[in-house]
C-alpha positions in Angstrom: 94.1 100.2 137.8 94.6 103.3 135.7 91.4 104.8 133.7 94.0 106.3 131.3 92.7 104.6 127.4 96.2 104.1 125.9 95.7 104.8 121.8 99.2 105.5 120.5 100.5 101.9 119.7 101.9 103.4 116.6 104.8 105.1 118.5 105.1 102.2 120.7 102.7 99.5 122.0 103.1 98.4 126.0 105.5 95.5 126.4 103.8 92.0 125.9 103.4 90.0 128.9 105.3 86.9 127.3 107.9 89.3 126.5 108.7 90.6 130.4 108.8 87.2 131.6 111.3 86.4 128.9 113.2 89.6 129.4 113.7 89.1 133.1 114.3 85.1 132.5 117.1 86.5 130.2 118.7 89.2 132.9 119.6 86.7 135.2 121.0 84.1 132.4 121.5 86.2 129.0 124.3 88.5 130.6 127.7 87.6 129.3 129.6 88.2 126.3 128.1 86.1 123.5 131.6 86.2 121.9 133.3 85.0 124.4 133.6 80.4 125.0 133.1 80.0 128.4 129.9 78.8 129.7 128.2 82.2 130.6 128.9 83.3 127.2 128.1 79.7 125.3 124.6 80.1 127.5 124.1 83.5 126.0 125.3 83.1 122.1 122.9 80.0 122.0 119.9 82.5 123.6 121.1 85.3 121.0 121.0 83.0 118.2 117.6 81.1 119.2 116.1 84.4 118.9 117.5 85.5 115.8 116.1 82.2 114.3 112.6 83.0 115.7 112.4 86.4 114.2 113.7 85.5 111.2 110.8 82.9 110.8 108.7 85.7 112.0 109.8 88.0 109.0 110.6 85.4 106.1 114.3 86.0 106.1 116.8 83.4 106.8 118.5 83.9 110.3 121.9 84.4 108.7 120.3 87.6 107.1 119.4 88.7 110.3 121.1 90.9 112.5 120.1 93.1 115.5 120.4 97.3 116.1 119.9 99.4 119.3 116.7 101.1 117.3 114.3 100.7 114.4 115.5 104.5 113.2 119.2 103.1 113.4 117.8 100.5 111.6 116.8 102.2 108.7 120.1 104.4 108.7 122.1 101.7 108.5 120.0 99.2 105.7 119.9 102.8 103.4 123.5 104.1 103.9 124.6 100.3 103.9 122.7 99.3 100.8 123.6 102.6 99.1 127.7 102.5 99.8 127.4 98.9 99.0 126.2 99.8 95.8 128.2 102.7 95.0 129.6 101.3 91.6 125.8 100.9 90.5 125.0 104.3 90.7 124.3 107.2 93.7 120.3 107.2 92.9 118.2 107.1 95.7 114.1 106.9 95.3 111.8 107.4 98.2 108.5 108.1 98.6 107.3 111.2 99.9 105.6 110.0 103.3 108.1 107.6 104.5 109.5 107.9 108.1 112.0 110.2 108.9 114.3 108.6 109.5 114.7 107.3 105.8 114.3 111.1 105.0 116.9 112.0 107.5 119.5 109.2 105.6 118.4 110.1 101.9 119.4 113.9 103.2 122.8 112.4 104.2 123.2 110.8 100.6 122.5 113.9 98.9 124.8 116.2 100.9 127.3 113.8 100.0 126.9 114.0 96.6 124.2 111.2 95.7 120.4 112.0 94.1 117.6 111.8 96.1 113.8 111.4 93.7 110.8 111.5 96.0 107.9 109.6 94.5 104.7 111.8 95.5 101.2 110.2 97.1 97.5 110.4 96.5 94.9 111.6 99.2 95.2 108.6 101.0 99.0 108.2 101.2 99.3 105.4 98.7 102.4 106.1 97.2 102.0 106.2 93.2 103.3 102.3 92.0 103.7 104.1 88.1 105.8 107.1 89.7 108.0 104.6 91.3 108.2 102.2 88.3 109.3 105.0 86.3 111.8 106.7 89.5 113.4 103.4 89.2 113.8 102.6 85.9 116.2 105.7 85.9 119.8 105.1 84.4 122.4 104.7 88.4 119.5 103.6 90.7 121.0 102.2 93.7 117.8 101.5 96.0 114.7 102.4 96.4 112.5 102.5 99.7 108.8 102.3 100.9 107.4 101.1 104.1 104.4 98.9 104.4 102.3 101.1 106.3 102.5 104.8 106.5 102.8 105.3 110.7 100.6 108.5 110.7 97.4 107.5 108.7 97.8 104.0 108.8 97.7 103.6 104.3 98.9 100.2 103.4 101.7 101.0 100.6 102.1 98.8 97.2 105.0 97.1 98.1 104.1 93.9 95.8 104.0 96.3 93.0 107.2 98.2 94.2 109.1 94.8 94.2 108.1 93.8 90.8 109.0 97.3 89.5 112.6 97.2 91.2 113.6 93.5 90.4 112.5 94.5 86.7 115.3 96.8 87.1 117.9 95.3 89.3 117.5 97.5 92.0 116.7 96.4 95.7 113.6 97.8 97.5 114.2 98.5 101.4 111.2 97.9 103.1 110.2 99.3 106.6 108.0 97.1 108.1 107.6 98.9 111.5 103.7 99.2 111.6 103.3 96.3 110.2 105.6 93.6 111.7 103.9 91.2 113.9 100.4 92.1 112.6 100.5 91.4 109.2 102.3 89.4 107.2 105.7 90.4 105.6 104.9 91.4 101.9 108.0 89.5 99.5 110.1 90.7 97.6 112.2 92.9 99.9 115.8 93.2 99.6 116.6 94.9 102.9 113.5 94.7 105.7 113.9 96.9 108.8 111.7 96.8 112.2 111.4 97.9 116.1 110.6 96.0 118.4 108.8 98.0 120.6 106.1 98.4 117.7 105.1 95.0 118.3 105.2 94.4 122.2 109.0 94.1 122.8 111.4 96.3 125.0 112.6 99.3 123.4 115.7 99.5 122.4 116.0 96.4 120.2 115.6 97.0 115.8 116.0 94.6 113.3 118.1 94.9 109.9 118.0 92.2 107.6 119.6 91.6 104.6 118.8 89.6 102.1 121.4 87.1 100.3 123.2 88.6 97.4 122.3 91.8 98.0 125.5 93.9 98.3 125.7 96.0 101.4 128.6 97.0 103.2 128.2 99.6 106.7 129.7 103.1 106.2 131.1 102.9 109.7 133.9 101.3 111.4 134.2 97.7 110.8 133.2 95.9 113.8 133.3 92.0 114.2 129.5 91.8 115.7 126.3 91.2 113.4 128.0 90.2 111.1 130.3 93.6 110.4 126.2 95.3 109.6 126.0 96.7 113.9 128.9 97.9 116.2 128.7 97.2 119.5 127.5 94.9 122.2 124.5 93.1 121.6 121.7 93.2 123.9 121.0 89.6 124.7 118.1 90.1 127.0 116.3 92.9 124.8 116.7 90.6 121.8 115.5 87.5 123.5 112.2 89.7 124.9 111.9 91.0 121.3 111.7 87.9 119.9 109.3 86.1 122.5 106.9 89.0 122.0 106.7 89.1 117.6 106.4 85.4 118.0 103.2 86.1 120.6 102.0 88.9 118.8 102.3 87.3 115.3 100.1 83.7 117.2 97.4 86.3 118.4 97.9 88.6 115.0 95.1 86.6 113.2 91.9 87.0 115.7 93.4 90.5 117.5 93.8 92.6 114.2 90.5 91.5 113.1 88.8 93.1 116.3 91.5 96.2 116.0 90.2 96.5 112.8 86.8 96.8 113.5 87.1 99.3 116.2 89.3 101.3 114.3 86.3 101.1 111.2 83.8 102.1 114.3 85.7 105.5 115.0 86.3 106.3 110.6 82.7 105.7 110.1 81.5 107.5 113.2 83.6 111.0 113.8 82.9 112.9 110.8 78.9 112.3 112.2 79.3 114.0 115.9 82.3 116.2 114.8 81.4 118.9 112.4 84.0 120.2 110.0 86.1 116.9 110.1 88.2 115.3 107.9 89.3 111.5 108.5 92.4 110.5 106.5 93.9 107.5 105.2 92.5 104.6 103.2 89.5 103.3 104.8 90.5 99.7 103.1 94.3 99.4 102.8 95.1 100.1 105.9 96.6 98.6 108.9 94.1 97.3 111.3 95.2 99.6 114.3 95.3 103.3 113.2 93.3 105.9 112.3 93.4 109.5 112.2 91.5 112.5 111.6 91.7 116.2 111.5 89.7 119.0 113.0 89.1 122.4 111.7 89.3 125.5 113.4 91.1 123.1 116.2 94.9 123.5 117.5 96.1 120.0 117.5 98.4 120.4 120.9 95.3 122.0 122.8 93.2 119.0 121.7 95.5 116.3 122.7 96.2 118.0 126.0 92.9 118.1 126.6 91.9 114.2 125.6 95.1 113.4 127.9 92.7 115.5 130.6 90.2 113.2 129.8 91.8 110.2 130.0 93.1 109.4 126.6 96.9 109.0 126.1 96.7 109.8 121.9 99.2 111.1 119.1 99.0 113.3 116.4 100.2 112.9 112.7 101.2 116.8 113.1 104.2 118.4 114.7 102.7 121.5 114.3 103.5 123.5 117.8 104.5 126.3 119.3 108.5 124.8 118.9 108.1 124.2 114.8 105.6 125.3 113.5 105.6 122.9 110.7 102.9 120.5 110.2 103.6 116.4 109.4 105.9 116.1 106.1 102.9 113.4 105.5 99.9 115.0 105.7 101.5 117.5 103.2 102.5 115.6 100.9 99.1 114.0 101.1 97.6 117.3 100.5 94.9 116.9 103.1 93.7 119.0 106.6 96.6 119.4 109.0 94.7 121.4 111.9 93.4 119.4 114.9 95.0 116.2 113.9 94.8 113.4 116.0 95.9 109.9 115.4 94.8 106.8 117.5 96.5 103.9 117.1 94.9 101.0 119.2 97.1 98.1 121.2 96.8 94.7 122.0 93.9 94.4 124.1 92.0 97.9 123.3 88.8 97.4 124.5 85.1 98.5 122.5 83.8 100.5 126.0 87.1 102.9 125.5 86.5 103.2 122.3 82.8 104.3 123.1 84.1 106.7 125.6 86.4 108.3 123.6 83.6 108.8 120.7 81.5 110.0 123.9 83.6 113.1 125.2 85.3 113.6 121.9 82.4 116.0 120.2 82.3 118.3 123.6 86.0 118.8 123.4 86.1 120.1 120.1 83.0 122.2 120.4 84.7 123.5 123.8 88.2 124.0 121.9 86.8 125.9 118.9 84.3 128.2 121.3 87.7 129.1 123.1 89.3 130.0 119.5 86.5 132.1 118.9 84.5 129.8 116.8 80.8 129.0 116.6 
């Protein structure tokens, strides 16, 4: 059994037990062209489509909205670019909010080198995009679409997405949602227009996104047609990766009730109790609105890649909100917008099954690390 703690369920949380035994089910019986009318195919079209019913259920979309990508970040490519060409006679005005994923960033950057507007809607010190910023972004003469996940991926702030909803139906504008962090945990705020998830956020094989679009909003791909997923996603479809990805949200979202609660409290355990054995320390996110799993927090006088290194020493598999290394040397787009402590960031995002004596072990060697890290930089 390994003694590695695993804490970075944000970038991808192991696959779900349920989910294996569905995925392998599916290999031997999900294999065929689902286009096709012999039996092979019959077998896997009526697999394909069971599962698109049961995450649709899972999301509160209607499984005709539903269709299935290789990747959240295609994903989110496709419901922007989609929703945005579809919409081209509305206007070219794209508003975003300054901490989303990058993947959103990456596809408002292709909108605005081809000629569209791109308004980034700043944050607070927690993260929590500004609902009045956004009101006003899209009240703004051509807006085509307006996005904002649920939960920011590096600190973990829940975003005003009801608020968000209300501002963009006032206006006629539809409000992408990314539900990454959140899908399978929490519920599915309303009032989305286009939703987007990953599967392997929530306990399913990688490999597997969701798109889904709802009816009457006008969306239409900017590449080739194809005749799959209803013309939204070109290409093959992955009939045992979907049917995996759908057996583990419907697990996840059973245990979702009784696990997050016990997530959460760990998680409140390591807020409440890091900035007392870690001098110079700065925990970031809302310590409220937040999703139950993540938390992170900075270090002064600390190099972030010397300090995950050496937790992975210690037995701690962990992330950090900052890309700040030797290759970049650019810190997280989020924790500068945010305005907060960059240095010595460390995220920990906690899976299904985390247990409260890792949790203790981590707070035990953490303090010893830093102290050992800074004394190495020079630091007293």
């Amino acid at each position: 059994m390994s003694l590695v703690a695993y804490f970075d369920a944000a970038s991808s949380e192991p696959l779900h037990p349920q989910a294996r035994e569905a995925l392998l089910a599916a290999i031997d019986v999900g294999w065929a062209d689902p286009a096709r009318l012999y039996g092979q195919a019959r077998r896997a079209h009526l697999l394909l489509e069971q599962a698109r019913t049961e995450v649709a259920e899972a999301l509160g979309a209607r499984p005709d909205e539903v269709s299935f990508t290789s990747s959240g970040t295609q994903a989110v490519h496709l419901g922007v670019l989609g929703t945005l060409h579809g919409r081209r006679r509305a206007g070219r005005h794209l508003v975003t909010g300054a901490v989303e994923h990058s993947s959103v960033l990456h596809a408002a950057g292709v909108h605005e080198r081809d000629g569209g507007s791109v308004e980034t809607v700043g944050v607070g010190l927690t993260g929590r995009v500004d609902p009045g910023g956004l009101a006003e972004a899209v009240s703004r003469p051509g807006t085509a679409l307006a996005c904002l996940q649920t939960a920011n991926h590096e600190v973990g702030t829940l975003q005003p997405v009801a608020e968000a909803a209300a501002a963009c139906r006032a206006h006629g504008v539809p409000l992408l949602v990314d539900a990454a962090q959140t899908a399978g945990r929490m519920p599915i705020p309303p009032g989305w227009s286009v939703l987007t998830a990953s599967a392997h956020k929530w306990g399913g094989p990688a490999g597997v996104g969701v798109l889904a679009v709802r009816k009457g909003t006008r969306f239409r791909s900017f590449l080739p047609e194809d005749e799959r997923e209803r013309r939204r996603v070109p290409g093959f479809e992955n009939v045992p990766g979907v049917v995996a990805a759908a057996t583990a949200l419907r697990a996840m979202a059973a245990e979702a009730a009784q696990e997050q609660a016990r997530l959460s409290e760990l998680i409140g355990k390591i807020r409440d109790t890091v900035p007392k054995i870690v001098p110079d320390v700065e925990v970031i996110g809302d310590p409220v609105d937040r999703a139950p799993h993540i938390v992170t927090f900075s270090c002064l006088y600390v190099d972030g890649e010397a300090l995950l290194t050496e937790l992975d020493k210690a037995g701690f598999a962990v992330s950090s909100g900052s890309s700040c290394t030797a290759s970049t040397l650019r810190p997280s787009h989020v924790l500068e917008a945010m305005g907060v402590l960059t240095h010595g960031n460390v995220r920990v995002s906690l899976p299904r099954g985390a247990s409260a004596a890792e949790v203790d072990r981590f707070l035990a060697v953490l303090p010893d690390l830093v102290r050992r890290i800074r004394q190495d930089a020079g630091v007293a």
